[in-house]
N, C-alpha and C positions, 0 to 999 in steps of 0.2 A: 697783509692779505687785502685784495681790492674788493670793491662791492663784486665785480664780475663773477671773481673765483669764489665769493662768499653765495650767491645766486647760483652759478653752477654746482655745486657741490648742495645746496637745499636742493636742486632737482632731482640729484643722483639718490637722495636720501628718500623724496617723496617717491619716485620711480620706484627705486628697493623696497618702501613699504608696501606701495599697491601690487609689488609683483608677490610680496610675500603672505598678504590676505587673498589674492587669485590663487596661488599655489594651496596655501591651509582651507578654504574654501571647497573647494574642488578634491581635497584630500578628505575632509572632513565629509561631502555626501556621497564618494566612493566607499567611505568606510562603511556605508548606511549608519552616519551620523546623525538624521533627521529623524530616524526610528531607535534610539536610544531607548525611549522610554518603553517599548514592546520587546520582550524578552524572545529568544530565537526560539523554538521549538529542539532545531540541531544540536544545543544546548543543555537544553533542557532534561533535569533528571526525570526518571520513568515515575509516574503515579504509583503512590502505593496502594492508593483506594482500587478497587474495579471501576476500570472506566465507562461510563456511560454512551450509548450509541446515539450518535452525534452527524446531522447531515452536514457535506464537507467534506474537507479533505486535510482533516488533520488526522494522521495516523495515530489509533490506540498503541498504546502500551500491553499488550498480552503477555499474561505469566506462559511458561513452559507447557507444552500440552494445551495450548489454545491455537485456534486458527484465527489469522488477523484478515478482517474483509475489510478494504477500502473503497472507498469512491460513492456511491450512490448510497451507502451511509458507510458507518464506520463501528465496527463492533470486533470485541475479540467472542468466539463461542469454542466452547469442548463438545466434541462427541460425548452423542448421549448413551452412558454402556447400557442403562438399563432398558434402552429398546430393543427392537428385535435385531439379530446381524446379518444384514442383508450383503453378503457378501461371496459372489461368486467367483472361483479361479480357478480356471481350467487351463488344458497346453495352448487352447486357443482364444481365451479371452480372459480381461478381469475386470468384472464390473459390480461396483460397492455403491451405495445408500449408506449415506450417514445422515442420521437427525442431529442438525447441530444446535446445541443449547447456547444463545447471544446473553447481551446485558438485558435486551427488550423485546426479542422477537427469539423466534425459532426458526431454521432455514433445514432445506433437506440440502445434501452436498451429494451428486454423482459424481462417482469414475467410472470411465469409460477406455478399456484399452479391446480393441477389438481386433487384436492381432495378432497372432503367433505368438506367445508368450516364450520366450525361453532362457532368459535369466533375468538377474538385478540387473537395474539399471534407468538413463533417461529413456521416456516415451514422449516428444513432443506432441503439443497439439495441433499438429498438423497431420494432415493425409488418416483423418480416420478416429485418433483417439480425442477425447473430447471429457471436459469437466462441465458441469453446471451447476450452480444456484437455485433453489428457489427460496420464497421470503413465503413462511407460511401464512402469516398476518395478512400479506397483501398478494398472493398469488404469482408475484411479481418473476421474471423468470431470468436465468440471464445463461447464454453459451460462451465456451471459451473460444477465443480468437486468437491467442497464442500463450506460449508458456511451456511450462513440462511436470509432468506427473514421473518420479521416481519411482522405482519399490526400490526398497533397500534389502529385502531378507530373498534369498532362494526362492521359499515357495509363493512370493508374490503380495502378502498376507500386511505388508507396510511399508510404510515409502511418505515423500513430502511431496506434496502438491504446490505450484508456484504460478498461478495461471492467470491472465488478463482474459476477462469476459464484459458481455457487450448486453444490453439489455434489447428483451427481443417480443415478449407480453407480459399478459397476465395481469396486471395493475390494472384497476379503475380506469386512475390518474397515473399517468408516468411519471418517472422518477426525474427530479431538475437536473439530475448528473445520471448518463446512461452508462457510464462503464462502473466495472466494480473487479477488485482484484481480491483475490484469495491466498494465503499463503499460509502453511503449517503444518506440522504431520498428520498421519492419519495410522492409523492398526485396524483393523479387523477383526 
């Protein structure tokens, strides 16, 4: 074997190993290899503790029979039974008040279905029916901008609410994130 063929063949080899650190490379921060050491959330098992409300947009972990609020902070809350039940259902409307008890605050929860009621099922919020937020603490307000409020029984009496809202007043100081989503059941 001459110097030539022994030079070509050292280039075929340098070549194959820089094509093989560009490939592992570029493999390695597709994998998000550079965040290793920060555990996924997606991942992640559910807290066993009650989670603390947390500005952000990292989503709580809520036990069953909690409603999970994201965006403009983040809390899971239960309706509170021992208030009053403000809860109206007629052939023509159904309109609820819930006090919801958070990790840190207290919020009141409206449904609004102001339509023709006439059986289970979705009620977008669009053309009329409508969900809202408030943050007792801070006045703080917020309307839905889309989503659906379910009932699930006959007489109207319970259902799951899944709604994106938009912050609209009330606060002092506005909130650094204006949206805030609401998801979880609700009874009467």
């Amino acid at each position: 074997m001459g110097k030539s063929d022994q030079a070509s063949r050292h280039r075929g080899l340098v070549w194959l190993a820089g094509f093989v650190v560009i490939v592992g490379g570029v493999s390695w921060l597709a994998s998000a290899g550079i965040n290793r050491g920060t555990p996924s959330l997606a991942h992640s098992p559910p807290s066993t503790s009650s989670p603390e409300a947390t500005p952000g947009r990292t989503p709580p972990f809520c036990g069953s029979g909690q409603m999970e609020l994201n965006g403009a902070f983040n809390d899971c809350a239960s309706i509170d039974r021992s208030s009053a039940d403000n809860c109206a259902v007629t052939p023509h409307t159904i309109y609820a008040v819930f006090k919801l008890l958070g990790t840190r605050h207290e919020f009141l929860l409206s449904l609004d279905i102001p339509v023709r009621y006439p059986e289970a099922g979705d009620y977008y919020l669009t053309g009329g029916s409508e969900v809202d937020v408030t943050d007792d603490a801070t006045c703080a307000f917020w309307r839905s901008v889309a989503g659906v409020v379910t009932t699930t029984s006959a007489d109207g009496r319970s259902g799951i609410v899944n709604a994106n809202l938009t912050y609209l007043a009330g606060a002092a100081t506005p909130p650094p994130v204006s949206s805030l989503r609401i998801q979880g059941a609700w009874r009467c």
